[in-house]
C-alpha positions in Angstrom: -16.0 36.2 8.6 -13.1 37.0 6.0 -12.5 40.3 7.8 -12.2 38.7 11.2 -9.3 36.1 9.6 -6.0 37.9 9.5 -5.6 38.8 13.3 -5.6 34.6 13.3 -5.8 32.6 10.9 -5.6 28.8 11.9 -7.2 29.9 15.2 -10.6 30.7 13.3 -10.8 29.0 10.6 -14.3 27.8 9.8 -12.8 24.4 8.7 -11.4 23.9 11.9 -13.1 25.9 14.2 -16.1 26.8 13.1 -17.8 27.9 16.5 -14.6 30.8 17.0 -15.3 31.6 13.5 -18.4 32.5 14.1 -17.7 34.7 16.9 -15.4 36.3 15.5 -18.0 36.9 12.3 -19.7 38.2 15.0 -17.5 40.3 16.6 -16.6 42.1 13.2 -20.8 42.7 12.2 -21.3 44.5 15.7 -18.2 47.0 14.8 -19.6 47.6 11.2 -23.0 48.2 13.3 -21.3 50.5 15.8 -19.5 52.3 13.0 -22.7 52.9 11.1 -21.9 50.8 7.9 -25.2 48.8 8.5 -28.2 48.6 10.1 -29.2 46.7 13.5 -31.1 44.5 10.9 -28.6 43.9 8.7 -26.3 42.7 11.0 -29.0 40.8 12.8 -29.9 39.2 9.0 -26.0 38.5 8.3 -25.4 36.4 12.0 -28.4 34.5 11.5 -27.5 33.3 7.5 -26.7 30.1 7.4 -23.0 29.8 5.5 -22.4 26.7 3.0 -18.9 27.3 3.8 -16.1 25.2 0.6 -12.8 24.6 1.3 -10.8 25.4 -2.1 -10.2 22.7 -4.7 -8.0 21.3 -7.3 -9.9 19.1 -9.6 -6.9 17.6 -11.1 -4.5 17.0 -7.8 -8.1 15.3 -6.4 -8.6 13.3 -9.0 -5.2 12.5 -10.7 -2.8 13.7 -8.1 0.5 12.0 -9.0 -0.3 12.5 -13.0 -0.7 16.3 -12.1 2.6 16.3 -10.3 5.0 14.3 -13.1 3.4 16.7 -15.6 4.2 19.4 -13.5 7.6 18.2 -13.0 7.8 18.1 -16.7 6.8 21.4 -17.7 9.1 22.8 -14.7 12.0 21.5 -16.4 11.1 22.1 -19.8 10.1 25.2 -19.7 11.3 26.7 -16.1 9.3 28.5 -13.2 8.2 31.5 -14.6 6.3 30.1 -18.0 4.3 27.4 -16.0 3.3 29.6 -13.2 3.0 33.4 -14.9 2.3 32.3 -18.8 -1.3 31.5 -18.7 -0.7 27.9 -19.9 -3.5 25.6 -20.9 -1.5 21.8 -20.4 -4.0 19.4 -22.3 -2.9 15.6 -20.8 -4.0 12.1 -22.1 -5.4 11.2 -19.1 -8.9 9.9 -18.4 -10.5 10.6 -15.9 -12.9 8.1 -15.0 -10.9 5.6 -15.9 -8.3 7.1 -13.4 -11.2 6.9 -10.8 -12.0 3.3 -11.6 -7.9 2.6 -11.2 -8.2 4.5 -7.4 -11.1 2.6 -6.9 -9.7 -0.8 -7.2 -6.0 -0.3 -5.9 -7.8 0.9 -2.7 -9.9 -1.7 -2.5 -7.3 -4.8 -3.6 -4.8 -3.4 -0.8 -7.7 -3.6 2.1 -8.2 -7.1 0.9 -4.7 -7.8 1.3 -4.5 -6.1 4.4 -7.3 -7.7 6.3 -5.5 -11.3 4.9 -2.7 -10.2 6.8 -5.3 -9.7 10.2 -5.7 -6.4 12.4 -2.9 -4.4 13.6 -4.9 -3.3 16.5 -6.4 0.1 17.8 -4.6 3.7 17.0 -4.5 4.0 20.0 -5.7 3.3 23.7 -7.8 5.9 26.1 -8.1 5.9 29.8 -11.8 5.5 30.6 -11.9 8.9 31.9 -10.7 11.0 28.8 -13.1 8.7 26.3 -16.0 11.7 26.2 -13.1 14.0 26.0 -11.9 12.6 23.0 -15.0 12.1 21.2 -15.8 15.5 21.2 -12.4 16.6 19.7 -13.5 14.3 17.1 -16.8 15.6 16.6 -15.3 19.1 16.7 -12.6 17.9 13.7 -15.6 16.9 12.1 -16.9 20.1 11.9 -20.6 18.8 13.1 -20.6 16.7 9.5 -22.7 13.6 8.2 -21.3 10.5 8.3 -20.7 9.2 4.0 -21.0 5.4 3.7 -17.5 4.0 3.1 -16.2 6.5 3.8 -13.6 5.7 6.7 -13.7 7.4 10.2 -11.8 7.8 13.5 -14.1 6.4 16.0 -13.4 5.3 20.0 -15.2 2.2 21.9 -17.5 2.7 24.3 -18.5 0.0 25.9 -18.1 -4.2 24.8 -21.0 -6.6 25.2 -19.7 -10.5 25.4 -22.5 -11.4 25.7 -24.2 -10.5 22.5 -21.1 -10.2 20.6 -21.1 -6.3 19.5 -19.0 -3.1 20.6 -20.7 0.2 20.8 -18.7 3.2 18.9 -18.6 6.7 18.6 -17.7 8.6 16.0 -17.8 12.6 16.6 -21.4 13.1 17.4 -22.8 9.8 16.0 -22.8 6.6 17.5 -23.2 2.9 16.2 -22.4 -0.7 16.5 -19.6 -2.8 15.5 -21.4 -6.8 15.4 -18.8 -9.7 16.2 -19.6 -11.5 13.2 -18.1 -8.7 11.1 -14.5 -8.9 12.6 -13.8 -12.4 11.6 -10.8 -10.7 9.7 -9.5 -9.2 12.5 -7.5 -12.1 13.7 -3.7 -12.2 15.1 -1.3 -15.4 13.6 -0.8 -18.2 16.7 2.4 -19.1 14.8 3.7 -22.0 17.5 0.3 -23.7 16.7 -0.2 -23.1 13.3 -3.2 -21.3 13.2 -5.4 -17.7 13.4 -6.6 -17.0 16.5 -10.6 -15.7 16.8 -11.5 -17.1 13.7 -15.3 -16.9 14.4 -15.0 -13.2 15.7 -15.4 -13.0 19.2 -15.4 -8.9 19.6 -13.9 -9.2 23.0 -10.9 -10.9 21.7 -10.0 -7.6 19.4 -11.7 -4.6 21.3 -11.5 -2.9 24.5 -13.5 0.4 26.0 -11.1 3.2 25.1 -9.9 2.0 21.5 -9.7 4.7 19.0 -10.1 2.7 15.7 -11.3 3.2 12.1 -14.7 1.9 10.9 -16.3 2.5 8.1 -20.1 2.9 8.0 -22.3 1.0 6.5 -26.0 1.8 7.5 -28.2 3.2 9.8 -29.8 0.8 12.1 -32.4 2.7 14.0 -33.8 5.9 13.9 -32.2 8.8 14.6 -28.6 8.4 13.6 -27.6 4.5 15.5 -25.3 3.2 12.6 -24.3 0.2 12.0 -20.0 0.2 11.6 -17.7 -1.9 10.4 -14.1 -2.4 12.0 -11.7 -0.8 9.5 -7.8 -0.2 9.1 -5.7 2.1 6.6 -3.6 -0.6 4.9 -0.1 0.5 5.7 1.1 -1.8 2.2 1.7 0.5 -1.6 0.3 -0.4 -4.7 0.5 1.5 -7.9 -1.2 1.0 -11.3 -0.2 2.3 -15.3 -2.3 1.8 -18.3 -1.5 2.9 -21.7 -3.4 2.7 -24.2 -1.9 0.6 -26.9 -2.3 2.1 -30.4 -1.2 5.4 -29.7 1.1 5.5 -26.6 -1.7 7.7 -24.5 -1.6 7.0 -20.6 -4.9 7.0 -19.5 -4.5 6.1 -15.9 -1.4 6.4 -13.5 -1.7 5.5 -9.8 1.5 6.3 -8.0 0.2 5.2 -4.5 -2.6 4.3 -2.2 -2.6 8.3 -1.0 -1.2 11.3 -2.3 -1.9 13.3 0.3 0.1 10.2 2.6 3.0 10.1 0.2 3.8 12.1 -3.3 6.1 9.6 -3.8 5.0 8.3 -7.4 5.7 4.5 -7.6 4.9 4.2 -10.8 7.4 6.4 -12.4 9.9 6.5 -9.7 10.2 3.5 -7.9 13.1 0.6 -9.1 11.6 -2.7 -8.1 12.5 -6.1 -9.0 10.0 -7.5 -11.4 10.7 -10.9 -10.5 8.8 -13.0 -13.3 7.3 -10.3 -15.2 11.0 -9.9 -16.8 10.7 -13.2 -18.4 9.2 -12.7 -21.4 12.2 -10.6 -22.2 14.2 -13.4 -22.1 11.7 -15.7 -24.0 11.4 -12.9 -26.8 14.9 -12.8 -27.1 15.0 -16.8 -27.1 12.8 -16.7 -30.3 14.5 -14.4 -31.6 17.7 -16.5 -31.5 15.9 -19.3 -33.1 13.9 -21.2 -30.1 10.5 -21.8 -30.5 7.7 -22.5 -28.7 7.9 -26.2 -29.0 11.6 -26.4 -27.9 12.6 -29.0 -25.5 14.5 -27.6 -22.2 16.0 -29.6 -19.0 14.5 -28.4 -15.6 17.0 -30.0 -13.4 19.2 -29.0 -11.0 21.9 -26.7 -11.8 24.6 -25.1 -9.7 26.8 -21.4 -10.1 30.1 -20.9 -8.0 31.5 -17.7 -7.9 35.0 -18.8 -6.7 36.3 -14.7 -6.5 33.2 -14.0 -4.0 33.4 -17.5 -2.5 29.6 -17.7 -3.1 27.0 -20.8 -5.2 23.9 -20.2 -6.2 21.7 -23.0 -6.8 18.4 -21.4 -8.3 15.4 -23.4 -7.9 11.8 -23.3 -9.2 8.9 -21.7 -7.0 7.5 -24.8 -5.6 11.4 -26.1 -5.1 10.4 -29.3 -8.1 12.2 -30.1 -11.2 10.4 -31.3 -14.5 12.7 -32.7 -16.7 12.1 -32.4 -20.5 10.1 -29.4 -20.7 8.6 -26.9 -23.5 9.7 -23.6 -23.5 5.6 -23.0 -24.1 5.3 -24.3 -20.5 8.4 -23.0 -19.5 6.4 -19.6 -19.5 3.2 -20.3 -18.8 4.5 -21.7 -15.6 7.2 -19.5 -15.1 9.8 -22.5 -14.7 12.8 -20.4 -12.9 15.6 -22.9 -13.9 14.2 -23.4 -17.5 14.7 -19.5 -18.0 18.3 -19.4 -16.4 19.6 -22.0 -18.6 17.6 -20.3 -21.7 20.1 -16.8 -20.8 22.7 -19.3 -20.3 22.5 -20.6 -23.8 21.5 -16.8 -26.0 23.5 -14.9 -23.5 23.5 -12.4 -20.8 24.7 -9.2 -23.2 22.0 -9.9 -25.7 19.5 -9.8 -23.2 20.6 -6.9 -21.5 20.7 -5.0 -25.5 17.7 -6.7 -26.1 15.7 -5.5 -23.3 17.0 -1.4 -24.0 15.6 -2.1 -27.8 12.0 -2.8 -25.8 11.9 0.4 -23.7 13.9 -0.8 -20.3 16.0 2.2 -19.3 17.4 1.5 -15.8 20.8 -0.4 -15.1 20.5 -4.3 -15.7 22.8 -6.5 -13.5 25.6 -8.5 -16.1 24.7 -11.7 -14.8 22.3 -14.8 -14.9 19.8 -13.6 -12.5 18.2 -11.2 -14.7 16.6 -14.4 -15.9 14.7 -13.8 -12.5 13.7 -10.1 -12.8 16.4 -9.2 -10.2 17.2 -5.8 -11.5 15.0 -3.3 -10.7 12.8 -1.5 -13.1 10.0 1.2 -13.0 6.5 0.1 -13.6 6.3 2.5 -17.1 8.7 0.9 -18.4 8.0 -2.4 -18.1 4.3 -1.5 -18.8 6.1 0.0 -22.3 7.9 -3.1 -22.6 4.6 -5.2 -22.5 3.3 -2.8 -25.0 5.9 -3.5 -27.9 4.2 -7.1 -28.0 0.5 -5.6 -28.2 1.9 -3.8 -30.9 3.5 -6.2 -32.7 6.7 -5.3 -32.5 6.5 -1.9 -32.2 7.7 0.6 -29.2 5.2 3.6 -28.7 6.8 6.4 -26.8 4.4 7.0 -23.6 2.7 10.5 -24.4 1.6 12.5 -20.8 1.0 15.9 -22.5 -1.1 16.1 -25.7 -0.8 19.6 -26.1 0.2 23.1 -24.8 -0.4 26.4 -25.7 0.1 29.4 -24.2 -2.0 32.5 -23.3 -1.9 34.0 -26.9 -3.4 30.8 -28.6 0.7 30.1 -29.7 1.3 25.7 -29.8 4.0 25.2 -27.9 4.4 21.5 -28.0 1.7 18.8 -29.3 2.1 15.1 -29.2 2.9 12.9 -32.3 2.5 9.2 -32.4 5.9 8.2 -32.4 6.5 3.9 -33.2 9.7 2.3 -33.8 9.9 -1.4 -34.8 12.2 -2.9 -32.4 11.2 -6.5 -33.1 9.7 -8.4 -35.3 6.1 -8.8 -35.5 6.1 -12.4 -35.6 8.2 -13.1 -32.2 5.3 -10.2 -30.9 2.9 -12.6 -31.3 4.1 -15.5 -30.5 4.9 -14.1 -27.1 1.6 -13.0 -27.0 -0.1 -16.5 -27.9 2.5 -17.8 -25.1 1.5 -15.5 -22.5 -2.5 -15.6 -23.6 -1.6 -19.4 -22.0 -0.8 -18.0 -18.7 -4.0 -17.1 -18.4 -5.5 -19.7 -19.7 -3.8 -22.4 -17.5 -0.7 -20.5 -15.6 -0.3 -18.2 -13.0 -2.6 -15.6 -14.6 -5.7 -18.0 -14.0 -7.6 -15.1 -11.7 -7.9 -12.6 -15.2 -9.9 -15.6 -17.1 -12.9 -13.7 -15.5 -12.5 -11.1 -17.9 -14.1 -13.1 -20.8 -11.9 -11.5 -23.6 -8.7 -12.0 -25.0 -6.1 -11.2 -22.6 -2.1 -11.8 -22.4 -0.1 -11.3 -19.3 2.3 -12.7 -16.5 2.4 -12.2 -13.1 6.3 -11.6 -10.9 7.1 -12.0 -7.7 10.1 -11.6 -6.0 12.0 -13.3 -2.9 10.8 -13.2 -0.1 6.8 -12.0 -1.7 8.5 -8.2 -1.4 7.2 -7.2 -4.3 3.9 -8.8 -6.5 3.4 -7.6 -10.0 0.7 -8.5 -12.9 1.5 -7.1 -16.6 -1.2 -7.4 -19.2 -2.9 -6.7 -21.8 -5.9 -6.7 -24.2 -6.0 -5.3 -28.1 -7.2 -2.1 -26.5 -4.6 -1.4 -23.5 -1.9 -2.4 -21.7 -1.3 -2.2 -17.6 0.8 -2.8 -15.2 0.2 -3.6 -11.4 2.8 -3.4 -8.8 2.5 -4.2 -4.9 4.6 -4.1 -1.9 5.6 -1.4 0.9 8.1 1.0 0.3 10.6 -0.2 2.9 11.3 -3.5 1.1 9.5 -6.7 3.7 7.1 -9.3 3.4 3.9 -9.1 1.7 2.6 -12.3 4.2 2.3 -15.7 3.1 0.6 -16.7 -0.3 0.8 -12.7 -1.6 2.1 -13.6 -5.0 1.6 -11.4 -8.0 -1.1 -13.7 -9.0 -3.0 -13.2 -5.7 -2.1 -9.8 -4.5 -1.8 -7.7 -7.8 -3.9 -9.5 -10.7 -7.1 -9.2 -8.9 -6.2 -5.5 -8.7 -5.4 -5.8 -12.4 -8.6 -7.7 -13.3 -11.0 -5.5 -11.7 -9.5 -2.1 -13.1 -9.6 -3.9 -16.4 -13.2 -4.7 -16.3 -14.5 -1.5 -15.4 -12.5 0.4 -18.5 -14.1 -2.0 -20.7 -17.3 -2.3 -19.9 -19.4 -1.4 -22.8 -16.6 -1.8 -25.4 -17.0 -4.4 -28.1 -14.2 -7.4 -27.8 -11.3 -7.1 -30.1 -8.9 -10.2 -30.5 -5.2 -10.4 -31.0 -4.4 -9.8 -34.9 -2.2 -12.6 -36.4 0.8 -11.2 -38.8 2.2 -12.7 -41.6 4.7 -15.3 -41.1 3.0 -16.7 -38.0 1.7 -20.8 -38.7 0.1 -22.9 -36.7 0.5 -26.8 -36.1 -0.2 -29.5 -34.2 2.4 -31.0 -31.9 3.0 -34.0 -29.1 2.9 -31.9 -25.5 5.6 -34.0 -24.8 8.2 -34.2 -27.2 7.7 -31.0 -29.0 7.6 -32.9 -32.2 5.0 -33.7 -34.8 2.6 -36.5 -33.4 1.6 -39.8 -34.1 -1.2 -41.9 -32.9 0.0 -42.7 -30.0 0.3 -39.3 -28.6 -1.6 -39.0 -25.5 -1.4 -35.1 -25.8 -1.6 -33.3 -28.8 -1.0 -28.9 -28.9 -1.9 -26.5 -31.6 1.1 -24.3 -31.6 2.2 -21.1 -33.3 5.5 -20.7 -35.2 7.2 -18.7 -37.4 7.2 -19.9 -41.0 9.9 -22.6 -41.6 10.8 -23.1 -38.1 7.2 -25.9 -37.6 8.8 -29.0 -36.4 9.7 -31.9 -39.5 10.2 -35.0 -37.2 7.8 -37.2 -35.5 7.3 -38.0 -32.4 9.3 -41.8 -31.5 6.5 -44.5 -31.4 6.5 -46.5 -27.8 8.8 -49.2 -29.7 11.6 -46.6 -30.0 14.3 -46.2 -27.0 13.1 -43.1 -25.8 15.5 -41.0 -23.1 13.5 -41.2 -19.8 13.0 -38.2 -17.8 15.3 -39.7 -14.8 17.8 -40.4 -17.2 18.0 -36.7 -18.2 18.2 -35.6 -14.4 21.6 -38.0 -13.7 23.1 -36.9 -17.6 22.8 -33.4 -16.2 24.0 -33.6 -12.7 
């Protein structure tokens, strides 16, 4: 078979074309017959052998694709051409590999969710009744004659449609199945002048016709031979990618650039600039502390206007749900990502602080000099913001990412190894009182969904105008990871696709499979940290009368000293705050 190759390669290939390959096997045992290199038997022996024919594989670009590639990349540039490729190298990475198989796993299955909320794009395409057998034997010939995997996804065309008991019939190569009405509920098209999704209840009519090619997926067999039972299935044409790194000693276990490599090699996770919307704030609330707020500090949310005479433009930033709170603690400032709070927070410590502040935790891309950055509006690659995150699980502390652990060349000579490299960039206190802030939005903010992981957890979700882009950044004692969605040419995710619905579910599900098994491990408190009670309210110490009282963290002397005014004290009203500030 390898001899009759070269006249033809893609022509008889046994991938491909296995039935011309065979001939041509064929072709080339009768002319070793003829030429009386072997027997009549022997040939007869080698064109009746069954061949268990592998394509070729690379473990590493199957399994961790884009982590392959950037340490490829690295090692190119390092070292140049000719010592990666001719050197005998043996490249020993920090990746791991089921983890990285859990993190596929779940950023495939998180962006069919989101697709199918979005409804069904409809069939690849359409064939005319006459050219349907046609094409399902090109299929079955692409196939190469193979069994059909269980979720795994396949190119299939309709047969026939039966309204009346609600079920499609498919085929896929040589097998056939059913698709059952009640499974395509999802596969619904927006009726945006009356408000509502159109075949709600999954009438299959409404959504297939005879000659669709579509995607199913199988799911089992049904009856005996090989009748499967399908599922209605669509490639989600929406990118995700996913970071974790493991805390302690700067390892990335897991890096997901992308819902495909062999789609795109376009690695979001190092090379995309995104806005990170919210999931910049804790920046600015570090920086806050830092400057002397605390987490009982009393903010306005109320309306606020910016006119930029030179560009004749005003900006009147608003909060998510377009409210205003009035009197309001930074503590719930964050944990419900108040926009305005934050803006008048960068207002107050300033914009060049921020922007040095934010390099000191690991942000290398180009910040925008002006008060949106209290929004995330600058764009910023998922490592570093994942990096970022980890200078609070650390306490303080920047750990440099490490890729490569090790390499050594063909005569047993080290050419580079890894060493833990930390650098306190803040202090350990304001680490931990960011995390204890952002351990209360999940607890009762927009992190609610990762409450299901039962252990302590810290994080904040982002989201940017428009929902282009949804994020979730978080971490345990144990790792930290980042979660970014949205398509590559910048649009809407669809209604409702925060980064609390469209990437912490993503987030939460990776996160439970690498920690299954591990014993829980809770946030260490530092030295200098207190903790007091406090009126909700006010932010002050309380009284009796207090209908809400907090236990809050602090930094030593900075615990509030006065009380909370009793009822019989003229207290500022919250309406009186909004017409002092406008």
């Amino acid at each position: 078979m390898i001899a009759g190759l070269p006249q033809a390669p893609s022509k008889y290939s046994p991938f491909r074309h296995p039935e011309r390959a065979q001939q041509r096997q064929i072709y080339v045992l009768n002319q070793m017959k003829d030429g009386g290199f072997i027997t009549n038997l022997q040939a007869t022996e080698a064109m009746n052998r069954k061949l268990d024919i592998k394509p070729r594989k690379n473990w590493f670009i199957e399994r961790v694709p884009c982590y392959t590639e950037y340490v490829r990349r690295y090692v190119e540039d390092k070292y140049g051409k000719d010592v990666l490729y001719e050197e005998g190298l043996k490249i020993y990475t920090a990746v791991n590999i089921e983890m990285q198989k859990i993190g596929r796993k779940q950023v495939v299955f998180g962006l069919k969710e989101l697709d199918k909320r979005q409804g069904y794009r409809g069939p690849l395409k359409r064939m005319p009744a006459l050219k349907v057998e046609a094409f399902s034997r090109k299929i079955a010939e692409d196939m190469n004659h193979s069994s059909l995997q269980k979720e795994s996804m396949y190119k299939g065309v309709v047969l026939a449609v039966n309204d009346e008991n609600n079920l499609a019939t498919v085929r896929v190569g040589n097998h056939q199945g059913i698709i059952q009405g009640e499974t395509i509920s999802w596969a619904r098209k927006p009726n945006v002048e009356k408000g509502y999704w159109e075949n709600k209840v999954g009438h299959i009519k409404k959504v297939l016709k005879v000659g669709d090619v579509i995607s199913v997926t199988p799911k089992e067999k049904i009856v005996k031979p090989d009748v499967w039972r399908f599922e209605l299935d669509q490639e989600p044409d929406i990118q995700a990618a996913l970071l974790c790194i493991e805390a302690e000693t700067g390892h990335v276990k897991t890096m997901i650039g992308g819902i495909d490599y062999l789609e795109s090699q376009f690695n979001r996770a190092t090379q995309s600039r995104r806005q990170p919307g919210s999931a910049f704030k804790p920046v600015i609330f570090a920086g806050a502390i830092d400057k002397g707020y605390t987490a009982a500090s009393i903010i306005i949310d109320s309306p606020i206007i910016f006119e930029d005479e030179e560009r004749d433009f005003i900006w009147k930033p608003k909060n998510y749900n377009e409210k205003f709170y009035g009197p309001t603690l930074l503590r719930t400032a964050l944990v419900k990502s108040r926009n305005v709070v934050t803006i008048k927070i960068l207002q107050d410590i300033g914009i060049d602080y921020i922007i040095d502040y934010a390099r000191k935790l690991g942000v290398k891309s180009d910040i925008n000099r002006d008060l949106s950055i209290a929004l995330g509006s600058s764009g910023t690659s998922l490592l570093e913001m994942v990096n970022t995150y980890s200078v609070f699980s650390n306490l303080g502390y920047l750990v440099e990412p490490v890729f490569i652990t090790k390499i050594v060349d063909r005569y047993g000579n080290i050419l580079e190894q890894s060493e833990l490299k930390r650098k306190k960039v803040i202090d350990m206190t304001t680490a931990y009182i960011i995390t204890h802030l952002l351990e209360g939005v999940v607890k009762s903010g927009t992190g609610w969904r990762v409450k299901e992981l039962q252990r302590p957890v810290a994080g904040k979700t982002g989201t940017t105008n428009n929902l282009f882009d949804a994020w979730f950044l978080g971490y345990t004692p144990r790792y930290t990871t980042g979660v970014w969605v949205g398509f590559d040419q910048e649009r809407p995710m669809g209604k409702g696709e925060t980064g609390s619905r469209a990437a912490a579910p993503i987030w939460l599900h990776y996160m439970q499979g690498i920690l299954k098994g591990k014993s829980v491990r809770t946030f260490n408190v530092p030295e200098g940290v207190v903790f007091a009670k406090i009126d909700a309210t006010t932010g002050l110490l309380p009284i009796e009368e207090s209908q809400e009282v907090a236990f809050e963290c602090f930094k030593e002397g900075t615990v509030p000293t006065e009380y909370t005014p009793s009822s019989s004290t003229e207290v500022i009203t919250k309406d009186d705050f909004f017409k002092e500030e406008i």
